[in-house]
C-alpha positions as CSV (number, residue, x, y, z in Angstrom):
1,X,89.4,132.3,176.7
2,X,90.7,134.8,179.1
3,X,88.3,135.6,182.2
4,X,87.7,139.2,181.4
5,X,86.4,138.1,178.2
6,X,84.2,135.2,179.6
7,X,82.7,137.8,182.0
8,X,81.7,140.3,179.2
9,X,80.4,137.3,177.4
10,X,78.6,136.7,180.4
11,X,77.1,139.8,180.6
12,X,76.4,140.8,177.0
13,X,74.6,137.6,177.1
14,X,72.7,138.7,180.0
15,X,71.9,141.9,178.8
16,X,70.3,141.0,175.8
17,X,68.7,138.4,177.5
18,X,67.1,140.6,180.4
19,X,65.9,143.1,177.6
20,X,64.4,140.5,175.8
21,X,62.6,139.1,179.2
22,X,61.4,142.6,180.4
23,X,60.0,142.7,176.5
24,X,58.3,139.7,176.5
25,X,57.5,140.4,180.3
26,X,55.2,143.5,179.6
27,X,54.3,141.7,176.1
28,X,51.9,138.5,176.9
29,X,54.5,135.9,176.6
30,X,56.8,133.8,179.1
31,X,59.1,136.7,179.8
32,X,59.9,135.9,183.7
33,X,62.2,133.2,183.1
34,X,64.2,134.9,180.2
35,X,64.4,138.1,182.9
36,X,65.9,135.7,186.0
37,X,68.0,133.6,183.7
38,X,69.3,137.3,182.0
39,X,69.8,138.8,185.5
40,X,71.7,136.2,187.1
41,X,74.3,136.3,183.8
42,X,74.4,139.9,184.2
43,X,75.5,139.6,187.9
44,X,77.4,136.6,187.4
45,X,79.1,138.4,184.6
46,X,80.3,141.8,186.2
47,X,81.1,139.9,189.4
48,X,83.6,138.2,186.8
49,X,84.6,141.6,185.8
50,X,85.3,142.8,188.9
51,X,87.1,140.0,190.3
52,X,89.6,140.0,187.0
53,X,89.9,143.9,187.5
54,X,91.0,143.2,191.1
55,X,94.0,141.4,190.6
């Protein structure tokens, strides 16, 4: 697997993930920790981008 496709992995994952953590954030339900495990895959995921677009 190529790392531009691990880092949109990464932050499709994260994407979905901090939509579904807001949700269940404003919903009653255990939404922080799907929000700050969806952020940091987000991050970690375009900082993968942009590292890969660099060179």
């Amino acid at each position: 697997m190529t790392a531009r496709r691990t880092g949109t992995a990464l932050a499709a994952v994260g994407t979905l993930l901090s939509l579904a953590g807001g949700a269940l954030y404003v919903l009653p339900g255990p939404g922080l920790p799907f929000l700050a495990t969806g952020a940091a895959l987000l991050i970690a995921g375009l900082l993968v981008l942009a590292v890969t677009r660099r060179n």
